[in-house]
N, C-alpha and C positions, 0 to 999 in steps of 0.2 A: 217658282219661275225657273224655265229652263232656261242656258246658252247655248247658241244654237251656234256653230260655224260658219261660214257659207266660204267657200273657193268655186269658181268660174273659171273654163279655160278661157282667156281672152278674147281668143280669135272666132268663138261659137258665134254664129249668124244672130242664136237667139238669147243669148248668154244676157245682154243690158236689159232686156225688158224681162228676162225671166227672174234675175236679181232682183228688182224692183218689184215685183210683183209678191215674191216671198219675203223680203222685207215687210211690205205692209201686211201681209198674213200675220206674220211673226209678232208684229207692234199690235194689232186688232187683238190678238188671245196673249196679249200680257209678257211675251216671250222677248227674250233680249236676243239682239243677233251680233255677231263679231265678224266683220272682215277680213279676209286677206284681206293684202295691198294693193297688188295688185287688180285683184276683184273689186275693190274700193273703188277704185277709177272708174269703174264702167259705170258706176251710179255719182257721181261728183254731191251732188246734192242730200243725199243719205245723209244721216244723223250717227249712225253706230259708229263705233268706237272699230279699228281698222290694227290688224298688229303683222308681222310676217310670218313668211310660213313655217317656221320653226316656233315660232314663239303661240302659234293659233290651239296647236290640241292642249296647251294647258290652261287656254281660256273657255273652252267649248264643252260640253256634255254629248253632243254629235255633231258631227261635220256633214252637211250636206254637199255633195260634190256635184258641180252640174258642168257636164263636159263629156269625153269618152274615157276608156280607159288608162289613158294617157296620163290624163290630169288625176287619176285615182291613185294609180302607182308610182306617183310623185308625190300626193297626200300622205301617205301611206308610208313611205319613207320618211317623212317629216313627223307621222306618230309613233313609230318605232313601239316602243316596249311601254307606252303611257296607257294604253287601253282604252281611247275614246274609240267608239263605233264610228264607220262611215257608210255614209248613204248615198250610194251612187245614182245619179240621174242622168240617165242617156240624151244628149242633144243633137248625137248627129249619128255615128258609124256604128256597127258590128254592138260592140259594148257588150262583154261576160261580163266585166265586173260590175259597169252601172248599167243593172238590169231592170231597175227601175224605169217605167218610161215618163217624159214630163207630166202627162195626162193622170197618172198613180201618186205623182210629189206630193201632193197636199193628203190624200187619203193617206199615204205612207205615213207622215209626219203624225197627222191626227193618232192612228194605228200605236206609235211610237211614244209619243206620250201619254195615252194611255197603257203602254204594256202589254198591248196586243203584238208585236212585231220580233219573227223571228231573229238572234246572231249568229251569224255562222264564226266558228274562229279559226285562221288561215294561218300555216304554217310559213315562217319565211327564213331564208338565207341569211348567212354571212361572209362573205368572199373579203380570203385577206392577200394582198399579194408580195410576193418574198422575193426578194432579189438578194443571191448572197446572202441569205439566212438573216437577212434584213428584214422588216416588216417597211411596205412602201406605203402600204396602206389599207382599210377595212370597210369596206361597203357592204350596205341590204341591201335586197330586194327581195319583192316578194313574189314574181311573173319568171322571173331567169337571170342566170348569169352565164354568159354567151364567149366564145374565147374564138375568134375570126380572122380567116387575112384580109388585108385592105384589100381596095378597088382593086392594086397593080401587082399583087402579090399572085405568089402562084400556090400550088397544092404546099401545105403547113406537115409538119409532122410531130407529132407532142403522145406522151406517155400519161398512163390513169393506173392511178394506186386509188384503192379504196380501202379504207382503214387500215393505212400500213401496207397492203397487198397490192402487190403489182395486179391488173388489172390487164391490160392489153393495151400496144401503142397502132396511134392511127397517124393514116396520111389521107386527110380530106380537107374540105373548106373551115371545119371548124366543127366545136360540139358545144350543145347547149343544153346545159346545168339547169332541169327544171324543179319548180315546186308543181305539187297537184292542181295549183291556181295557175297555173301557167300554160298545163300540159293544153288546153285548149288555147294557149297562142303560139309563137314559132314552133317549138317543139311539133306541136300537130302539123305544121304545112308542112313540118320536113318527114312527117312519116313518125311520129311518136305516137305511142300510145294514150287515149284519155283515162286520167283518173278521178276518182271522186277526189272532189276538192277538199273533204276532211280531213283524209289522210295524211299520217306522215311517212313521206316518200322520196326521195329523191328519183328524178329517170334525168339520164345519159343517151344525147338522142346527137349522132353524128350529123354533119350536113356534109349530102356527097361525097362520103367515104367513098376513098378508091379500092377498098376491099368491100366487095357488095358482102360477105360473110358479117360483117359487123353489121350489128343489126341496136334500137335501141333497145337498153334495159333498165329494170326497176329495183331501187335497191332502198334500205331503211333509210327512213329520216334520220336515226340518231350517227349512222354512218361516214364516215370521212373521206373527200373525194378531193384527191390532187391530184392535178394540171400542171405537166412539167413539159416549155416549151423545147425542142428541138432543132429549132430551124432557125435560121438564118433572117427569114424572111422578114416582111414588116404585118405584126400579131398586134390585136387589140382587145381585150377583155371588157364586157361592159356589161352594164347592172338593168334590168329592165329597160335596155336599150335606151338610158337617159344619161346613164356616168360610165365615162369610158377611162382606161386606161392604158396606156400602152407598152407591149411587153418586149422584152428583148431575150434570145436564146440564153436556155437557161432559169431563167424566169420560172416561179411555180406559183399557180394559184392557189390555193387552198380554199375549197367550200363546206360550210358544216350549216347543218341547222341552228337557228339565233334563237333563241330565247324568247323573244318579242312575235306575240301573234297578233295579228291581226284580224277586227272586227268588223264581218260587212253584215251591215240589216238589209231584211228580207222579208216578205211576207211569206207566213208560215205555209200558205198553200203553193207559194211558187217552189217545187224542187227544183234538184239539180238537172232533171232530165225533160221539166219544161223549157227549161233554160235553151238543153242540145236545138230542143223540137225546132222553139224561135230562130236560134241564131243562125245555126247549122240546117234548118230547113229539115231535118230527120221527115223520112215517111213521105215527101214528095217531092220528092227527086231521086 
């Protein structure tokens, strides 16, 4: 008998009956399922056993995620360096991560417990922020970690050392610390390059630099990238655009590769460049 997870982003139009549905799949082949708590709510009436979201990847064998990428890269921080696989299931927008689509959930699942289903395993961040040679404090993510002015702020100006090496200082909106799992979100609207998602890579991808010369680039995952703010202004740092922090001149981030990878299943024939075709429309347009 497998545990099976399940998290729901809440607000999914089809999120309560799509729960309820894999529920009973789940209980009909024998299979136990765990809820978030959240998720628990949408089905009041459910039977399984409900715990939160820190405490779910160490009740689960795989997490099914049904939501957009939102709800995945929030999962995902909440399994850190445990190793349960997650299965993304698309319900509404865009969705890299959960490329699964609802109509594939049960074939996947099936696929899955037999051992038919590819892992892919994603490399992620850890951003620690220093003030005064203080640690403020240590966050993952595994999509980006993002260093921005507010709404009212004007052009920011901050310095980039990579592994001990001064690097070059910018005056732009901001720059955004990606993983290869990322480079297909912000990083790409602002002009970054796509990487295969295997890789370990860091890119350094400005937004609106006011020197059009700086351009983004690609440097080793095992590499060390600090963010020393310069400005005055009001700066914010934040983790797969879900945990934010806020920095004051002087300020330095610090980003390195974490430890903890993360597991997304796949079916073995879906690549990464069927992925581009669907989301990105490749080849017509």
């Amino acid at each position: 008998m497998k545990r099976i997870g399940v998290v729901a982003r809440p607000g999914a139009v089809r999120a309560q009956a799509v729960v309820a549905e894999l529920l009973a799949w789940l209980a009909a082949r024998g299979h136990a399922a765990v809820l978030e708590k959240e998720t628990a709510a949408l089905v009041p009436t459910a039977t399984a056993p409900s715990v939160g979201k820190p405490e779910l990847p160490g009740q689960a064998d795989l997490i099914v995620v049904l939501g957009g990428d939102g709800t995945l890269l929030s999962m995902a921080r909440a399994v850190g360096d445990q190793g349960v696989p997650l299965l993304g299931v698309n319900l509404g927008g865009l969705g890299f991560l959960t490329a699964t689509t609802l109509e594939e959930m049960f074939p996947a699942l099936e696929a899955w417990l037999a051992g038919r289903m590819a892992v892919d395993e994603r490399m992620t961040l850890a951003a620690r922020v220093l003030r005064q040679g203080q640690t403020l404090g240590e966050h993952a993510a595994l999509n980006d970690v993002v260093i921005t002015k507010s709404a009212m702020s004007r052009i920011i100006d901050f310095s980039v050392s990579v592994d001990g090496q001064f690097a070059t200082s910018y005056r732009a909106d901001g720059l955004i610390i990606s993983t290869p799992t990322g480079s297909t979100a912000y990083s790409l609207s602002a002009g970054g390059p796509i990487l295969w998602p295997e890789m370990d890579a860091i890119v350094l991808t400005p937004i609106c630099s006011h020197t059009l010369t700086n351009r983004p680039i690609v440097v080793p995952g095992a590499q060390r990238v600090e963010v020393t703010i310069l400005t005055s202004e009001e700066v914010m740092v934040t983790m797969d655009g879900q945990v934010g922090v806020t920095l004051r001149e002087q300020d330095t981030v610090e980003v390195r590769q974490a430890g903890a990878r993360i597991r997304l299943v796949r079916f073995p024939q879906q690549s990464f460049f069927s992925v581009l075709r669907a989301k990105l429309k490749w080849g017509e347009r």
